[in-house]
C-alpha positions as CSV (number, residue, x, y, z in Angstrom):
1,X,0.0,0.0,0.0
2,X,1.3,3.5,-1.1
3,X,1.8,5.6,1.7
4,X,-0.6,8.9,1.6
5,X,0.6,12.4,1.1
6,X,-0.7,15.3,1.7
7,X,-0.2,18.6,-0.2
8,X,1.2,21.6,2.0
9,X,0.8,25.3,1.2
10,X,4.6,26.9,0.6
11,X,3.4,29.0,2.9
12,X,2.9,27.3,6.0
13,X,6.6,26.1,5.4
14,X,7.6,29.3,5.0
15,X,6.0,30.4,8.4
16,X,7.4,27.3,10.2
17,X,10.9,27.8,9.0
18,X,10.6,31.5,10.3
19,X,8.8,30.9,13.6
20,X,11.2,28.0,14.8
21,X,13.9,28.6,17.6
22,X,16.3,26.1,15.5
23,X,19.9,28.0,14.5
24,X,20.0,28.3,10.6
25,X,22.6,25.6,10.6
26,X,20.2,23.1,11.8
27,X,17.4,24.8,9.2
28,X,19.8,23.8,6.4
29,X,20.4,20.1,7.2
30,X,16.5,19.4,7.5
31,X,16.0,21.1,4.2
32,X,18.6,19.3,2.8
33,X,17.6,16.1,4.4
34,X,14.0,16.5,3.4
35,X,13.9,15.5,0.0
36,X,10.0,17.1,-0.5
37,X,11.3,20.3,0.7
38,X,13.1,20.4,-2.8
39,X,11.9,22.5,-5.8
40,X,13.3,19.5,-8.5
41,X,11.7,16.6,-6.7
42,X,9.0,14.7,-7.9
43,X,6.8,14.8,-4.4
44,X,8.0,18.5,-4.2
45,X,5.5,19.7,-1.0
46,X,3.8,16.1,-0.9
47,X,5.4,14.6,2.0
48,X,4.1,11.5,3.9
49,X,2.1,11.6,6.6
50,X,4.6,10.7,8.6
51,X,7.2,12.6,7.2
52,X,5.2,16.1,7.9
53,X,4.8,14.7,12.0
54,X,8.5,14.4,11.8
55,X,9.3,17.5,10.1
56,X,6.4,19.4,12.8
57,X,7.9,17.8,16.0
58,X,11.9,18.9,14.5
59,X,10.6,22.6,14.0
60,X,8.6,22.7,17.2
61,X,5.6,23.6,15.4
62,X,2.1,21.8,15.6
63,X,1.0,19.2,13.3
64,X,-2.1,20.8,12.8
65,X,-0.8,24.4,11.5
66,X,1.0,22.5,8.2
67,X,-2.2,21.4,7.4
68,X,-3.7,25.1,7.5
69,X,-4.9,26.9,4.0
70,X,-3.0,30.1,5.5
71,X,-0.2,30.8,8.1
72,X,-1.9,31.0,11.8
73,X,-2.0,34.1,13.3
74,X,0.7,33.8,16.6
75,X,-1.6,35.4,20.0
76,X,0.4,38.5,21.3
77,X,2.0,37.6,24.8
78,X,2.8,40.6,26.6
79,X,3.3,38.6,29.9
80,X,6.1,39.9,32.6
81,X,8.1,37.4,33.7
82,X,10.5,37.1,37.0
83,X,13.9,37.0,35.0
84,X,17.5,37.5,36.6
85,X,17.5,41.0,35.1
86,X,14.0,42.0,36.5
87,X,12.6,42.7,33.3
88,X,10.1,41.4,31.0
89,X,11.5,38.9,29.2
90,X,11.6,38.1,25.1
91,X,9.4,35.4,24.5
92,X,11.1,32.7,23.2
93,X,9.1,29.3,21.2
94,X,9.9,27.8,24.1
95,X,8.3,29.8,26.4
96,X,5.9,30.4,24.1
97,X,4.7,26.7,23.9
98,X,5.4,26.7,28.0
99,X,2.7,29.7,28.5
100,X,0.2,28.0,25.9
101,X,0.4,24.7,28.1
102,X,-0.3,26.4,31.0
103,X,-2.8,28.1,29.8
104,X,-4.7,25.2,28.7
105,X,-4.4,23.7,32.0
106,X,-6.0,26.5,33.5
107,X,-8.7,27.0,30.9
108,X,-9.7,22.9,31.8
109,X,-9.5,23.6,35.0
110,X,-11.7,26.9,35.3
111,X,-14.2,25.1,32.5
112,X,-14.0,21.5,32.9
113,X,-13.4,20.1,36.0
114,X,-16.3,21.2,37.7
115,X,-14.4,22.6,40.5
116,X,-13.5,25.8,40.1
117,X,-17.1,27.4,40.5
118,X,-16.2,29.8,43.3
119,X,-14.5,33.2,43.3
120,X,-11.7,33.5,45.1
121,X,-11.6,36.4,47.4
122,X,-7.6,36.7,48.2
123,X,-7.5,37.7,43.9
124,X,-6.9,41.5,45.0
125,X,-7.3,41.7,48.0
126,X,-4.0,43.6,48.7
127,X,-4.7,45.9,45.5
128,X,-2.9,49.3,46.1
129,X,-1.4,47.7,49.7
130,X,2.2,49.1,50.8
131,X,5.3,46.0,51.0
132,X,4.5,45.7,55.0
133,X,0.7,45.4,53.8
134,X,1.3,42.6,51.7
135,X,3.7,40.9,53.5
136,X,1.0,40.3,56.5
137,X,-1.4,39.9,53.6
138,X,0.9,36.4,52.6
139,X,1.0,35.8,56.3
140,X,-2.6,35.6,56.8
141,X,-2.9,32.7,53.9
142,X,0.5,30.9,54.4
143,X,1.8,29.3,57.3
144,X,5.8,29.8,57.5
145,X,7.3,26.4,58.7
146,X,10.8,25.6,59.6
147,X,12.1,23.4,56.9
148,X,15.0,21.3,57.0
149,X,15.9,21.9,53.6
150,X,14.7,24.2,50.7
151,X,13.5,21.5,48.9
152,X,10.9,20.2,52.0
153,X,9.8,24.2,52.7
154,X,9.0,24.4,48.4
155,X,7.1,21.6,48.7
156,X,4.9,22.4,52.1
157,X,4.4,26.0,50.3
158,X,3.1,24.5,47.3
159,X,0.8,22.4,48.8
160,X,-0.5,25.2,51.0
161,X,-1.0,27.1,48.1
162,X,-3.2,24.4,46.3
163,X,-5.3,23.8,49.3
164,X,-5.7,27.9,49.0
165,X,-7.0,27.3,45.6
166,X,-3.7,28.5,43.6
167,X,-2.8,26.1,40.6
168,X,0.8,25.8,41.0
169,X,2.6,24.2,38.3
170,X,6.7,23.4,37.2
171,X,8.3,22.2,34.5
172,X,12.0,22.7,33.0
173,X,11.4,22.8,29.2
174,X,8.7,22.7,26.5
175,X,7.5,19.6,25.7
176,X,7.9,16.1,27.0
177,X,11.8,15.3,26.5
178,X,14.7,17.2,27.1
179,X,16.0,19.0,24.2
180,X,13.3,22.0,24.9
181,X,14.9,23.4,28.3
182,X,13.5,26.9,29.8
183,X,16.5,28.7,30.3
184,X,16.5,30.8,33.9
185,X,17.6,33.9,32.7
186,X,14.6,34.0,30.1
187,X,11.9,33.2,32.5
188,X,12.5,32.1,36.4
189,X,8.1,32.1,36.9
190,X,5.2,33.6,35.7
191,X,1.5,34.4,36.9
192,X,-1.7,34.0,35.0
193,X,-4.1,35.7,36.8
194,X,-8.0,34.5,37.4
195,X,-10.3,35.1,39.9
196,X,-11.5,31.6,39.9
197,X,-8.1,29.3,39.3
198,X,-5.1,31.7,39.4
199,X,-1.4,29.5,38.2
200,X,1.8,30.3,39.5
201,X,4.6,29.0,36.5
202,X,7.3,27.6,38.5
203,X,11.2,27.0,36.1
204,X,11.6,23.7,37.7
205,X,15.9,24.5,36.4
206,X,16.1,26.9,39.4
207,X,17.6,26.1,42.4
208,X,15.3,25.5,45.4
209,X,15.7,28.9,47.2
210,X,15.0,30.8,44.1
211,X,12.1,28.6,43.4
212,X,10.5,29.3,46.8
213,X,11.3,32.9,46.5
214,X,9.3,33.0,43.2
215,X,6.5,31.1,44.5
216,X,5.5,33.6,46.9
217,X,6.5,36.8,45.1
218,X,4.3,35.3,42.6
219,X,1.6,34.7,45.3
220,X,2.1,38.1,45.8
221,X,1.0,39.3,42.2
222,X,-2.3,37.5,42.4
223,X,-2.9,39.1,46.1
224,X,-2.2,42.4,44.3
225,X,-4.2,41.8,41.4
226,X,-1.8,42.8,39.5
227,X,-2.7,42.3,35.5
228,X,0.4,41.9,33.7
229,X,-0.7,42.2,29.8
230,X,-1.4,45.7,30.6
231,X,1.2,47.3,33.0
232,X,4.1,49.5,31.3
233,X,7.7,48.8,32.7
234,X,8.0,51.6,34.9
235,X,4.9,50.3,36.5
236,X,6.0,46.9,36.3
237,X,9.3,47.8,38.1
238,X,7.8,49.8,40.7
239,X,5.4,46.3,41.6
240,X,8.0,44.1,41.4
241,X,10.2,46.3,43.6
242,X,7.4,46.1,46.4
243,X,6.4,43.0,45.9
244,X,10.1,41.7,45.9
245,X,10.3,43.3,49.7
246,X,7.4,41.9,50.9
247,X,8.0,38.3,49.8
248,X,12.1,38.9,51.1
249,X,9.9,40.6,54.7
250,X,7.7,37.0,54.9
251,X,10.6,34.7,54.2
252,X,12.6,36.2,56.6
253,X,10.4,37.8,59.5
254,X,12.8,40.7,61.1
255,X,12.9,39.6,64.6
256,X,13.6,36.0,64.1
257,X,15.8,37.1,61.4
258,X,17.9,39.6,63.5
259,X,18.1,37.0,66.4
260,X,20.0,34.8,63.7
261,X,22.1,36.8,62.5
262,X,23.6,38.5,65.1
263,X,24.3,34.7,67.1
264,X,25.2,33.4,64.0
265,X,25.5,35.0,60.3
266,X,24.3,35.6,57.3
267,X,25.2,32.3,55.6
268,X,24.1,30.6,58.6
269,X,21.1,32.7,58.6
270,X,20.3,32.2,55.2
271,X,20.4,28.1,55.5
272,X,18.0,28.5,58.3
273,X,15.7,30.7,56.3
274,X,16.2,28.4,53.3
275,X,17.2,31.4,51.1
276,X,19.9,32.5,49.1
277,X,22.5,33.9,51.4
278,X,22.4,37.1,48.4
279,X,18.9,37.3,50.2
280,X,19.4,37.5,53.5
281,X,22.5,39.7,52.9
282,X,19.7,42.4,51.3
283,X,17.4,41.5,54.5
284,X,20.1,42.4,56.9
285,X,21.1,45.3,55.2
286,X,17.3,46.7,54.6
287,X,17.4,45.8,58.6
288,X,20.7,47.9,59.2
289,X,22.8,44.8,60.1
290,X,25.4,45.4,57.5
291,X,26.4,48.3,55.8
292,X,26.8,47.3,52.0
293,X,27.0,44.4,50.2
294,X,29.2,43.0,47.7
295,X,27.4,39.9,45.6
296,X,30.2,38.0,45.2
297,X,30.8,37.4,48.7
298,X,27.4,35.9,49.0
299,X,27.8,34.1,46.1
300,X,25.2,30.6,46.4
301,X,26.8,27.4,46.3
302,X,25.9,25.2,43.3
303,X,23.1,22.8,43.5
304,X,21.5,20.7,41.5
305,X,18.1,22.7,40.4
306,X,16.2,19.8,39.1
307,X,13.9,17.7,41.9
308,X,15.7,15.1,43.1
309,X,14.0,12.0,41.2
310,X,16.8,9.4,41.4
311,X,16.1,10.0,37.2
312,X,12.8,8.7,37.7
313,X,10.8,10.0,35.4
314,X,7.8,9.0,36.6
315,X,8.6,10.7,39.8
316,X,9.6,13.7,37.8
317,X,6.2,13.4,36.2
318,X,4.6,13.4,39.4
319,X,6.3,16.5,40.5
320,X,4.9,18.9,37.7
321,X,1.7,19.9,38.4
322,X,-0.5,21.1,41.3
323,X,-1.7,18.3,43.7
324,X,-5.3,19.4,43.7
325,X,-5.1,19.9,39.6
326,X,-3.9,16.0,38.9
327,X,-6.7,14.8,41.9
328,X,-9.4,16.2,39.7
329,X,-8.0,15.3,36.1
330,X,-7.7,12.0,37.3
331,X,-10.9,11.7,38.7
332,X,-12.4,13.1,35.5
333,X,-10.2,10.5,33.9
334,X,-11.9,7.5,35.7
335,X,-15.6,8.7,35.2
336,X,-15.1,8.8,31.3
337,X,-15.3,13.1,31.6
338,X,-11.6,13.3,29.9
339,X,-10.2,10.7,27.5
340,X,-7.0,9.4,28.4
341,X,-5.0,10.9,25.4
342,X,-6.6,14.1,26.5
343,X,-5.5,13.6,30.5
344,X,-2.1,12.7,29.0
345,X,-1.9,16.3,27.6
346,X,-3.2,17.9,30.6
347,X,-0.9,16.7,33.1
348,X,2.3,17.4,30.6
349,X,3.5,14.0,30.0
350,X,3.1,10.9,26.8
351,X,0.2,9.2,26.7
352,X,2.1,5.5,27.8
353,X,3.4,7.5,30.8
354,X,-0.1,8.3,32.2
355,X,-1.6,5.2,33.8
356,X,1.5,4.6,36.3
357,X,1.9,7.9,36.5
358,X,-1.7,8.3,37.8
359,X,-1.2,4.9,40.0
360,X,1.8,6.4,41.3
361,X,-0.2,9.7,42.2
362,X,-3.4,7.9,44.0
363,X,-0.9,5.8,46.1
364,X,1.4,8.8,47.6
């Protein structure tokens, strides 16, 4: 049997060629390799089936767009995103595809599940509040345990959050594999504000203390109400100045904090705290414990920023998304609401990795 092709609109090859993240180099070699890319050959934009899949997946483009009559029109993201540099961000393909995922999660969730069908009051409920304001805003809503490590206090905060009603969600690349990763200088977390399922991006590359210091400055932007897609950058850096001193006042309450410091110090301090000893140098100098600061004498230690799976990736699979998010997909699963291909997609993760992952989740 002949295999079937499938005519393609210059076009839409075109479009995918210039909307890819792949260096030129790279461009040249598929071209080259694809023989149906070629003016001269006989199946000259006729490729397989199979051929256009492979040629999609290579490009990081969808399937679905090749098969288009015109070029799709990309949505304007206009996010801000926590980056090293404090700025919005340029928004890469792979960030791109991250922020389309989480979206969808959040559109099922709002839509679908069924359980998102109250408005949470906390949305904006520090609007216009000063850095102190917001700090006892967090305070009222999240417990601050002492954790033994960074890794055990990111995970009690981001199950605290979820029983709040915050989706909060990690990952460390577009896609499933790999060979996608999220740099952290591009994009360290992101909010996508709603007053019914508000998501808190996590870049699960980070290191633990920068993770948790995202997750509640990021907290902090839903308390605030803070729409992104519409504040300029001054405004933008004026929020993120606040909000940055609020989240540094809850991590590190000032009495407790002082006490440390002054027995111990600042690297001591910081372990405590489970922040970045940069961190608690800025804290005790906001406090008056130290006069300036010179970052690379706080310089952290490096870790390894990935949770510690053992290179399970099942465990790794587990670790992704928001507890109360995978409890309802996977309910939904059971009772026929969502088809398994479908709960695949949802929870971030191939369709043959999705029943143990899903065993794995019930028996935790």
């Amino acid at each position: 049997m002949a295999d079937t092709r499938v005519q393609v609109n210059k076009r839409l090859i075109d479009w995918a060629l210039a909307t890819t993240d792949l260096p030129s180099d790279v461009l040249a070699d598929i071209q080259q390799r694809n023989k149906w890319l070629q003016v001269d050959f006989k199946h000259y934009l006729q490729p397989t089936v199979k051929q256009l899949g492979l040629f999609a997946r290579r490009l990081h483009v969808p399937f679905g767009n090749l098969l288009m009559d015109e070029p799709p029109k990309e949505e304007d993201i206009r996010l801000a995103f926590r980056t090293r540099e404090k700025v919005p961000a340029q928004v890469s393909l792979t960030l791109r595809d991250i922020i389309y995922e989480m979206q969808r999660k959040q559109d099922w969730f709002k839509h679908e599940s069924g359980v998102a069908n109250q408005q949470l009051t906390f949305v904006g409920a520090a609007r216009g509040a000063s850095a102190s304001e917001t700090q006892r805003m967090m305070a009222r809503f999240i417990a601050l345990h002492h954790a033994e490590s960074p890794r055990h206090l990111y995970k009690d905060q981001r199950a605290q959050l979820s029983q709040l009603g915050v989706l909060n969600m990690q990952k460390g690349g577009a896609g499933f594999g790999t060979n996608r990763p999220l740099d952290v200088s591009e994009a360290r977390a992101f909010v996508l504000l709603d007053d019914y399922a508000p998501l808190i991006f996590i870049n699960q590359k980070d290191s633990y203390t920068a993770r948790i210091f995202s997750l509640i400055h990021e907290f902090g932007h839903i308390l605030h109400g803070t729409d992104e897609l519409l504040m300029n950058l001054d405004s933008n850096k004026q929020e993120e100045q606040l909000i940055n001193k609020a989240t540094t006042a809850f991590l590190m309450p000032e009495q407790d904090f002082i006490l440390r410091v002054k027995e111990y110090n600042i690297r001591k301090a910081a372990r405590f705290f489970n922040v970045s000893p940069l961190a608690a140098a800025i804290r005790a100098q906001g406090l008056g414990l130290i006069d300036h600061i010179v970052p690379e004498d706080f310089t952290e230690q490096p870790v390894a920023s990935m949770d510690s799976t053992g290179g399970n990736p099942y465990n790794n699979a587990l670790s992704l998304n928001d507890n109360r998010y995978m409890n309802t997909l996977i309910a939904a699963q059971e009772r026929g609401a969502v088809q398994p291909t479908e709960a695949a997609s949802l929870m971030g993760i191939s369709y043959k990795m999705m029943d143990r992952t899903s065993q794995m989740f019930i028996a935790e």
